[in-house]
DRENDO-532238 format. One record per atom (N, C-alpha, C): residue in one letter; x, y, z. Coordinates in steps of 0.001 Angstrom, whole numbers, padded with zeros to 6 digits, always signed. Each point is the difference from the previous one (the first is absolute). Layout:
BEGIN
AXYZ/...
***
This chain:
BEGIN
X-021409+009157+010490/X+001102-000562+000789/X+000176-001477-000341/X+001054-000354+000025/X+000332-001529-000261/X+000671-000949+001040/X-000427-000813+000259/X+000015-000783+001298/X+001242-000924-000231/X+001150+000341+000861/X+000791-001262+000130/X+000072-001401+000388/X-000086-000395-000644/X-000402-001734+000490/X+000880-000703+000909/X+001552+000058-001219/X+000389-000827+000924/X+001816+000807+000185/X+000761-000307+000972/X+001596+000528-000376/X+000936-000641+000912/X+000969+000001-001231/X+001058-001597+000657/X+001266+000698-000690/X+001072-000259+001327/X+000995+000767-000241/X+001033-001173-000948/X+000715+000319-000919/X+001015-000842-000974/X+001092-000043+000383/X+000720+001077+000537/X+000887+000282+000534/X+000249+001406+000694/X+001181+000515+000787/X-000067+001161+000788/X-000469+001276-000610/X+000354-000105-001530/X-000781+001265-000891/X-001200-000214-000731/X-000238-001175-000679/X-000838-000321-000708/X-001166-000628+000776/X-001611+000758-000590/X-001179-000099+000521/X-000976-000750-001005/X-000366-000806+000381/X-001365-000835-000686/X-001398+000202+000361/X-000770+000707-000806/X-001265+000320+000178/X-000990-000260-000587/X-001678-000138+000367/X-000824-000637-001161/X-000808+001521+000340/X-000753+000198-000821/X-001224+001428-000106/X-000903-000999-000803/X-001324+000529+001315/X-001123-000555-000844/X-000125+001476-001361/X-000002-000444-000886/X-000233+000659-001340/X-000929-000568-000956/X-001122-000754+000073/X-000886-000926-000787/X+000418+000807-001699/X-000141+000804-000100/X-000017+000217-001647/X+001302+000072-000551/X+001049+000258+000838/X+001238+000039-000537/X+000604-001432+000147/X-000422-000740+000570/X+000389-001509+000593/X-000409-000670-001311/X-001437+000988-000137/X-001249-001002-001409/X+000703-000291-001299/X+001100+001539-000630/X+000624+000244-001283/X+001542-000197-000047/X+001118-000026+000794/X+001018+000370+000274/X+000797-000752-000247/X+001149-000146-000702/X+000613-000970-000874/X+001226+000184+000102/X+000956-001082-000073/X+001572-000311+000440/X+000366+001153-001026/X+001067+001056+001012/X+000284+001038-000651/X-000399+001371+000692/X-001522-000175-000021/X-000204+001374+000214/X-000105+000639+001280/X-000203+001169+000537/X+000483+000494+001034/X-001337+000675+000744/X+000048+000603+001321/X-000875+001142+000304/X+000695+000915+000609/X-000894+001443+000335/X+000583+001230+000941/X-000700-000581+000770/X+000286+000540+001521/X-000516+000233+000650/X+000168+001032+001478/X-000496+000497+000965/X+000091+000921+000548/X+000166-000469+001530/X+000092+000432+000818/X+000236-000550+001718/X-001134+000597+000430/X-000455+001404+000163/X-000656+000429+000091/X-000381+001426-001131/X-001113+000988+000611/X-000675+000923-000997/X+001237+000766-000187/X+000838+000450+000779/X+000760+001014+000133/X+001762-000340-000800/X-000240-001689-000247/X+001631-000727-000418/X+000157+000068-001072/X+001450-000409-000327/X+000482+000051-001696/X-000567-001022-000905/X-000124-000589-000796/X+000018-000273-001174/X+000636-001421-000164/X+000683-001218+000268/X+000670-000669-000221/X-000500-001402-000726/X+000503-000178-001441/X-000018-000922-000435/X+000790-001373+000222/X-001631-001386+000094/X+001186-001533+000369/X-000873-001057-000712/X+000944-000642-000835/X-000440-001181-000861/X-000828-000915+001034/X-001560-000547-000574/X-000624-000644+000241/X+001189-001526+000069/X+000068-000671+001272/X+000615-000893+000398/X-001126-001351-000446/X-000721+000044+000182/X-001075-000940-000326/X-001030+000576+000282/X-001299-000989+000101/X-001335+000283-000394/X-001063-001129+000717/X-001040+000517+000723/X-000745-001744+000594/X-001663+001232-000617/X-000637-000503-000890/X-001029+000570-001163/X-001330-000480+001780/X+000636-001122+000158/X-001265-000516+000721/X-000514+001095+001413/X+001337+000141+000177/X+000161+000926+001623/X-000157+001876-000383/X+000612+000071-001066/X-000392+001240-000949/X+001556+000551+001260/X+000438-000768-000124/X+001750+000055+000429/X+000898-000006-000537/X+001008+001587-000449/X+001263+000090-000191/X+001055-000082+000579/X+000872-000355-000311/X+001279-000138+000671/X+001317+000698-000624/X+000540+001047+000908/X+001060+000789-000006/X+001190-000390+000856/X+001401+000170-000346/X+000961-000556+000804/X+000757+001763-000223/X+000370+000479+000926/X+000669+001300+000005/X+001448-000348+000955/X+001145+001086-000446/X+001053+000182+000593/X-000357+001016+000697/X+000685+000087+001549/X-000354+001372+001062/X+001344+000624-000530/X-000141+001279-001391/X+001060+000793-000019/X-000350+001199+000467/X-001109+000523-000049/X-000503+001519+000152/X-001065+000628+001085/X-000362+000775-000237/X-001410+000662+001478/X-001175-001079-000413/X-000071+000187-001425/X-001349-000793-000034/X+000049-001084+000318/X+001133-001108-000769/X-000111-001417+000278/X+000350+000061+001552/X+000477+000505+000630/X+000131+000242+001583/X-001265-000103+000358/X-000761+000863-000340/X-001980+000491+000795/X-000758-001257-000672/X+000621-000661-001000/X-000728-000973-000590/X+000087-001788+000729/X+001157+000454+000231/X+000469-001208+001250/X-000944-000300+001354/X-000046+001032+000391/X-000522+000653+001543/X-001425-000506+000193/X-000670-000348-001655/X-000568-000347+000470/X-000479-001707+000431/X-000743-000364+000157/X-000794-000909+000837/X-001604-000667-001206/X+000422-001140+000160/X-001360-001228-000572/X-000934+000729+000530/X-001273+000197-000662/X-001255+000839+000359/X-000111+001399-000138/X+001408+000687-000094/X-000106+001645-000022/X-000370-000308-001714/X+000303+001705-000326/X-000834+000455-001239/X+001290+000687-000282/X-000059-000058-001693/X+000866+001212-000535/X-001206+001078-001150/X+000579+001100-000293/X-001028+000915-000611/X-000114-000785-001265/X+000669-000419-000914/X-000180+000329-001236/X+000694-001115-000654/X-000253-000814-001273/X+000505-001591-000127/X-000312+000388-001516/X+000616+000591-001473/X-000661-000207-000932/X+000639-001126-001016/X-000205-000055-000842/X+000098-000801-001192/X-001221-000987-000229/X+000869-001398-000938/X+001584+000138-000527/X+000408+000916-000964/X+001400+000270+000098/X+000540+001204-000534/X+000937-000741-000880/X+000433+000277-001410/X+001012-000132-001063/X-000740-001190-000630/X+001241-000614-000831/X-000032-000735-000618/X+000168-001437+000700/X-000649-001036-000106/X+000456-001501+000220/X+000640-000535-000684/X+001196-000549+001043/X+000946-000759-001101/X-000253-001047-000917/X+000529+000216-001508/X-000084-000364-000941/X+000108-001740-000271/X-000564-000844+000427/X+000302-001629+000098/X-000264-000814-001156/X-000570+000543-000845/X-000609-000982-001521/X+000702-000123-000017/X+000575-002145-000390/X+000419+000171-001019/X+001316-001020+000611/X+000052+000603+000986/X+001433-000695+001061/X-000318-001444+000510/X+001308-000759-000261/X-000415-001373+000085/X+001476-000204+001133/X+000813+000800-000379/X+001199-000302+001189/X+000697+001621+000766/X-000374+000293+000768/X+000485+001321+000510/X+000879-000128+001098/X+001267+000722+000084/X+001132+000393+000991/X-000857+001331+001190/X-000331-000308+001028/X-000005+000959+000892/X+000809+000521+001237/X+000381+001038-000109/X+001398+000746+000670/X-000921+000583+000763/X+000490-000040+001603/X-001119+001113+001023/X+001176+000325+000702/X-000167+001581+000524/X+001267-000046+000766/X-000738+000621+001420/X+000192-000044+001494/X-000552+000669+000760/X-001447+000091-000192/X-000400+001106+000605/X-001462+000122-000162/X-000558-000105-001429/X+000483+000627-000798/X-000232-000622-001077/X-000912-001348-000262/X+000969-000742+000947/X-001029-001844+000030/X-001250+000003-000450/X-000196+001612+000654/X-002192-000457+000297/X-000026+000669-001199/X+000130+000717-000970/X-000520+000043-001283/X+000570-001045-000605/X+000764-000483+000021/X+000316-001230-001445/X-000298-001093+000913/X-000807-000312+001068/X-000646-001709+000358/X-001144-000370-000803/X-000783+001628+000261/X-001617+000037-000738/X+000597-000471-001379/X+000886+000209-000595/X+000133-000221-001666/X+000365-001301-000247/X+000393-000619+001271/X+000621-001633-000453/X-000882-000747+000622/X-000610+000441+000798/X-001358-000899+000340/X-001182+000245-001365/X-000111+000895-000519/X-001119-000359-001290/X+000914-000340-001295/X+001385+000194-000312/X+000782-001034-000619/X-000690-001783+000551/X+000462+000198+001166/X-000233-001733+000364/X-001652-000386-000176/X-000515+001300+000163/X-001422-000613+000150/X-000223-000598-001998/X+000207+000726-000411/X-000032+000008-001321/X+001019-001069-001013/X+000694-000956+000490/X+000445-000986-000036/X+001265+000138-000441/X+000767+001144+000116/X+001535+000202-000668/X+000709-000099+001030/X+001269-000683-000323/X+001317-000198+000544/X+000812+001163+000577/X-000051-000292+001516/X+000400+001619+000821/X+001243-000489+000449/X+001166+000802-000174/X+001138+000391+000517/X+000446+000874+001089/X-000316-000088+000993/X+000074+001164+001015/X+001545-000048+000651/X+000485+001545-000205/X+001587+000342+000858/X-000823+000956+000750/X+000056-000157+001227/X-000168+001123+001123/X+001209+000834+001170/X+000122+001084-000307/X+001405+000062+000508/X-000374+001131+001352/X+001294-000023+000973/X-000414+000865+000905/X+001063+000554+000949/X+000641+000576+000715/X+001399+000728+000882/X-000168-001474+000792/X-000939-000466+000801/X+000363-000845+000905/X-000628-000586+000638/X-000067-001256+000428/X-001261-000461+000184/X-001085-000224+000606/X+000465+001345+001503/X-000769+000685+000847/X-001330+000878-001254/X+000228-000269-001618/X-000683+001583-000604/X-001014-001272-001118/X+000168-001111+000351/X-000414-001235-001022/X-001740+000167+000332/X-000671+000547-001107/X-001810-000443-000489/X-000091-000823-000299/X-001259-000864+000059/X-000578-000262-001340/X+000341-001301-000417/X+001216-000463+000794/X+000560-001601-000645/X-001047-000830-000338/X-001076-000485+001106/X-000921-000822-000161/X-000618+000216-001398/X-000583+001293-000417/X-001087+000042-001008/X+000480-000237-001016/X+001515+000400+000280/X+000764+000114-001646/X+000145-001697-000086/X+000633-000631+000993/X-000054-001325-000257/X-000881-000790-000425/X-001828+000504+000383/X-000529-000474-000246/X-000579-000045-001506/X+000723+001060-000927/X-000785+000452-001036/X+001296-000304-001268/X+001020-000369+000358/X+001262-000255-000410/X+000198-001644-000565/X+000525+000239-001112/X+000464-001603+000006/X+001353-000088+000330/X+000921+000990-000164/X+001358+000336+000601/X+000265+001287+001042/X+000172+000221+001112/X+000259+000699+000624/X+001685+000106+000744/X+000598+001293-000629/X+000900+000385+000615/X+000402+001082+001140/X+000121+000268+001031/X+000470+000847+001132/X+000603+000229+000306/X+000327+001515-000519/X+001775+000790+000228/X+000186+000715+000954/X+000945+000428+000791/X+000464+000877+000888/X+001046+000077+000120/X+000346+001425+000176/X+001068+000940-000257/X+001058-000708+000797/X-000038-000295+001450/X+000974-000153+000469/X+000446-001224+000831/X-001339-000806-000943/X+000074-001989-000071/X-000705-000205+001579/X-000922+000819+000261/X-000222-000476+001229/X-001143-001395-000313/X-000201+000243-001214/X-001373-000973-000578/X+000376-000015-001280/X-001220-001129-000292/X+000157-000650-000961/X+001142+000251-001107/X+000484+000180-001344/X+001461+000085-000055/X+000421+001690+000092/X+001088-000252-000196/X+000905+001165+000257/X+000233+000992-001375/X-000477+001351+000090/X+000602+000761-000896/X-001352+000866-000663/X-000372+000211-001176/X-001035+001230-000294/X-000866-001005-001456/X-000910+000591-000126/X-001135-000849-000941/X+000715-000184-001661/X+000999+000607-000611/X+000528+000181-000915/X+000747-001472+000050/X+000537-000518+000808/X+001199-000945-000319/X-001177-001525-000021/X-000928-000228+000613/X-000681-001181-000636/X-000559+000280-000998/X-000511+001015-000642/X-000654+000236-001376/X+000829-000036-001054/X+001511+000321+000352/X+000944+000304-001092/X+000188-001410-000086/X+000378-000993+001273/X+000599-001470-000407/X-001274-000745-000534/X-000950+000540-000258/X-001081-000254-000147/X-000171-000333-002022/X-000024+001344-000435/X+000022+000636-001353/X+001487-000609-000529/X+001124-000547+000567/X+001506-000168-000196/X-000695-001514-000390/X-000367-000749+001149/X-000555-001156-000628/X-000853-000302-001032/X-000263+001087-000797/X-001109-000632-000917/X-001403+000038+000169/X-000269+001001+001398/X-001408-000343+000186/X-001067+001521-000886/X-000924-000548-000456/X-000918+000667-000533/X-000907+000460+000808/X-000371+001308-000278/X-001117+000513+000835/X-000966+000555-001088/X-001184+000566-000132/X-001105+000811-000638/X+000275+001248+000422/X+000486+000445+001067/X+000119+001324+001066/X+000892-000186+001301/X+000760+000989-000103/X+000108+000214+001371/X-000574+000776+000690/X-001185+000271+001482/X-000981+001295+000235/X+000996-000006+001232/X+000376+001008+000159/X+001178+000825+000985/X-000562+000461+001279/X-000143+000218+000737/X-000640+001351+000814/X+000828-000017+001333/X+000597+001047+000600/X+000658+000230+001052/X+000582+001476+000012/X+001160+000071+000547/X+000786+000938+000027/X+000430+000829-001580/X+000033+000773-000310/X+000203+000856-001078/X+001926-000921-000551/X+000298+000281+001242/X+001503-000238-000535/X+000253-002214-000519/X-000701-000313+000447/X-000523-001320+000190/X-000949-000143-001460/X-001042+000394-000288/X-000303-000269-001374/X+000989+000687-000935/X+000733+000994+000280/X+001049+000358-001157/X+000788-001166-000352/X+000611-000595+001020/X+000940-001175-000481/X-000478-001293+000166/X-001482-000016+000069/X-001091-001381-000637/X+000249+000358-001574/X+000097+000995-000579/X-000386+000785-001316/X+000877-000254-000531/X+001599-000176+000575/X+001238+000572-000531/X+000419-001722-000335/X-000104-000946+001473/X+000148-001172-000257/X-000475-000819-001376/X-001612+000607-000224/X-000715-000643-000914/X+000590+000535-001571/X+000146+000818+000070/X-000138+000704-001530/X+001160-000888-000751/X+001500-000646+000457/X+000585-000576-000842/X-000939-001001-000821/X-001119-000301+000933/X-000713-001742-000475/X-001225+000332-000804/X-000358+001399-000001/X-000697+000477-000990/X-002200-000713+001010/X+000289+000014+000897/X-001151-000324+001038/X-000430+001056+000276/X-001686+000218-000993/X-000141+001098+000656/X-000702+000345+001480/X+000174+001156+000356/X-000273+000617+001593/X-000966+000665+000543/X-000780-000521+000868/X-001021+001041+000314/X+000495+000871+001439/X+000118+000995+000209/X-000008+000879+001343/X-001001+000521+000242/X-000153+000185+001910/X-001222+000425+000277/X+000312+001224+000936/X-000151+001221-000783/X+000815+000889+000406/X-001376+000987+001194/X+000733+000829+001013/X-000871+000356+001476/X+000838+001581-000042/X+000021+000689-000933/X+000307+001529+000291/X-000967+000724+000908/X+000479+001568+000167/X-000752+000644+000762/X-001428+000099-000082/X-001027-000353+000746/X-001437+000182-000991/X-001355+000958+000714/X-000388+000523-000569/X-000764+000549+000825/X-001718-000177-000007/X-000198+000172-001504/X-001817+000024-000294/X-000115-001434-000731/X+000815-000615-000166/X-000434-001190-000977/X-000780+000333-000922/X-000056+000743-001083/X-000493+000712-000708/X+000405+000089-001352/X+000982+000237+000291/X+001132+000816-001153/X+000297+001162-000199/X-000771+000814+000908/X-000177+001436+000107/X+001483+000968+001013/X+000058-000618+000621/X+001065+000662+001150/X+001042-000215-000681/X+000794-000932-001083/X+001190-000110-000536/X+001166-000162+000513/X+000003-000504+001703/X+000597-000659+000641/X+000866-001309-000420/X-000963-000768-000152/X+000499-001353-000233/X+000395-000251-001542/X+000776+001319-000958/X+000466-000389-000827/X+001484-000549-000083/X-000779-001260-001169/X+001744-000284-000240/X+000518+000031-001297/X+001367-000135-000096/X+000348+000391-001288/X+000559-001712-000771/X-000453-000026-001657/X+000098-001373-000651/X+000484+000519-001169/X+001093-000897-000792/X+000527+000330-001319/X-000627-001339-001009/X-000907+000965-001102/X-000606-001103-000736/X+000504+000260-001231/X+000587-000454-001019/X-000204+000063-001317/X+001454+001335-000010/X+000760+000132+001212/X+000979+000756-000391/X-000433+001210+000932/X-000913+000061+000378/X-000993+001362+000296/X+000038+000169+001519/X+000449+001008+001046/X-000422-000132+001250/X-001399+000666-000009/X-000779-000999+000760/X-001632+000236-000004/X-000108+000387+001389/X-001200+000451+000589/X-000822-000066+001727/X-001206-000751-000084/X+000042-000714+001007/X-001476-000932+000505/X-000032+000402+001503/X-000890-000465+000377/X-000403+000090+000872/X-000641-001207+000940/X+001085-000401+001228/X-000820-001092+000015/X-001088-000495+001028/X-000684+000756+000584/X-001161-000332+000617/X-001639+000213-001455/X+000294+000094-001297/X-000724-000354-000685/X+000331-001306-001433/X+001505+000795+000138/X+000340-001027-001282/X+001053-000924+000213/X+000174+000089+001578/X+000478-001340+000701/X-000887-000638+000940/X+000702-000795+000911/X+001384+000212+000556/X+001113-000490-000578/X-000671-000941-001278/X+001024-000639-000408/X+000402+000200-001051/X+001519-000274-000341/X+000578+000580-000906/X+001163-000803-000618/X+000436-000210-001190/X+000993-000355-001144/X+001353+000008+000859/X+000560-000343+000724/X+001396+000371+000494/X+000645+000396-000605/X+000481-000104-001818/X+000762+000346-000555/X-000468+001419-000416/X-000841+000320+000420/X+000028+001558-000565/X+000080+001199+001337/X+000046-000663+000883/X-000382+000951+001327/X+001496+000736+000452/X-000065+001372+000064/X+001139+000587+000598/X+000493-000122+001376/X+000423-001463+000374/X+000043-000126+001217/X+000982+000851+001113/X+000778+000973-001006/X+000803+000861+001128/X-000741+001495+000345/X-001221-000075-001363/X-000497+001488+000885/X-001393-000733+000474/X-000539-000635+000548/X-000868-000877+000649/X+000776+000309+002023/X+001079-001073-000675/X+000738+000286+001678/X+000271+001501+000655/X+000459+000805-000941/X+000249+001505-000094/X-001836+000362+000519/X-000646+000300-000639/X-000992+000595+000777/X-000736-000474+000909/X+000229-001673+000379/X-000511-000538+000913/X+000667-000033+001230/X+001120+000324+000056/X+000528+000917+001146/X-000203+001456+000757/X-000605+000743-001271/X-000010+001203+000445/X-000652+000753+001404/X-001140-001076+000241/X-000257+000482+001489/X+000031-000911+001134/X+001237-000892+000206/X+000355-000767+000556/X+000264+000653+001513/X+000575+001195-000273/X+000191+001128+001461/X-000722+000338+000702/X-001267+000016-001057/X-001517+000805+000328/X-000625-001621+000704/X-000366-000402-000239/X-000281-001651+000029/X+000298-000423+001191/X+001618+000080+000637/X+000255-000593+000998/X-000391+000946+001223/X-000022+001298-000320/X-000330+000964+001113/X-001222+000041+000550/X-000903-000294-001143/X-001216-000080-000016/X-000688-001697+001091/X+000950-000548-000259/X-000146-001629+000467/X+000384+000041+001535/X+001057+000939+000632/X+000249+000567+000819/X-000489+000875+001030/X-001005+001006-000855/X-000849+000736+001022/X-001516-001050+000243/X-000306-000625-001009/X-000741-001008+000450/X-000158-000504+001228/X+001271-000997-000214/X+000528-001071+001468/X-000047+000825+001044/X+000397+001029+000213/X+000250+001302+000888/X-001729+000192+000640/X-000779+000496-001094/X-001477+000302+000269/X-000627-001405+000941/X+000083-001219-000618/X-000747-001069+000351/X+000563-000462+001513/X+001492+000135+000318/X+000822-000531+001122/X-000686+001426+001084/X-000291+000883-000383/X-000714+001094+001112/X-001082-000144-000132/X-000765-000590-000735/X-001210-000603+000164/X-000238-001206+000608/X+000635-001024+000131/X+000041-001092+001024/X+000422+000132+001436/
***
């Protein structure tokens, strides 16, 4: 069992959590992810290691409440236990080498691409952070990103904060001016790194995405979390809870990505539904 340390709410959906995890806290690197379980009897759900305290043998997870689990995962309480905490899982993002990087976070998203611009910053390269979000009741993360940022920008959809409009239009006046990047590392919404991808490619900047399909064993075995990439002319399959999460933007099929990452959106919300239902007759 793994002991919750600590949990701090971000906003009305989004949950901040630490798990004592000493060995996964010990290895676990900007990028990579874990499963983990609610209890013996729960699903499966994979969430990017948010950070790491090696000393406390403390991970930190930031989850959206969309489903039963992240629902039962909410519920709980500093000091309870969850069954099952593994990793780290995939690949860590790729940083040799980068001396100036563009980082795009959109929504929850934030908490996987902060961990990557905080060991950018730790590591002495020039961080660009656009963080974008619907509104600014839904705003993470400002502080850390600010703190790890030598430029920080803050978008929202409908100008309730910081400026007005979606993460594409400061990156584009961005690249329009002349500015150079090593990378752009993307991570958010599917439809949101498509046109991080689409913006960039006139300027020839290449893209990293950090793509979150269906997943089940972190393995590679269940074949869930495949996605589809065109290399060399060729449509290929990867898989990315081993040979991601991260990935080339220019090769990723971002319309059958969205296409099957919808597919149990019905199942998902019903499921998120009898939840709330179970726990509200339990209180």
């Amino acid at each position: 069992m793994y002991e919750i340390l600590t949990k701090k709410r971000l906003n009305p959906t989004v949950t901040q959590m630490e798990i004592h995890a000493p060995l996964v806290a010990k290895k676990a690197k900007a990028g990579q992810f874990i499963i983990l379980r609610v209890d013996e009897n729960g699903e499966r759900i994979p969430l990017t290691v948010a950070g790491t305290d090696a000393v406390r043998g403390a991970v930190k997870i930031i989850f959206q409440i969309v489903g039963a689990t992240t629902h039962k995962l909410n519920c709980k309480k500093a000091g309870d236990t969850i069954s099952d905490f593994v990793g780290p899982l995939g690949e860590p993002t790729h940083l040799d080498g980068l001396k100036k990087v563009c980082i795009v976070g959109g929504g929850v998203g934030c908490a996987i691409a902060m961990p990557v611009a905080q060991e950018l910053h730790r590591r002495g390269a020039e961080v660009t952070s656009i963080i974008g979000f619907r509104n600014k009741d839904l705003v993470i993360l400002e502080e850390e990103f600010r703190s790890c940022s030598d430029r920080l920008t803050v978008m929202t959809d409908d100008g309730s904060y910081g400026e007005h409009g979606n993460v594409t239009a400061p990156l584009k006046a961005m690249l329009d001016a002349g500015e150079h990047f090593d990378c752009i590392i993307t991570i958010g919404p599917l439809i949101m790194m498509k046109f991080v991808t689409l913006t960039a490619k006139p300027f020839g900047v290449p893209v990293t995405v950090s793509m979150n399909p269906i997943m089940i064993d972190g393995t590679g075995m269940c074949g869930g979390c495949r996605v589809t990439l065109t290399q060399d002319g060729k449509r290929i399959t990867k898989f990315a809870c081993v040979d991601g999460p991260d990935f080339n933007g220019y090769e990723i099929d971002f319309d059958e990505a969205m296409s099957r990452g919808r597919m149990y959106a019905a199942f998902e919300h019903s499921a998120h539904e009898r939840a709330c239902n179970l726990f509200r007759e339990v209180d």
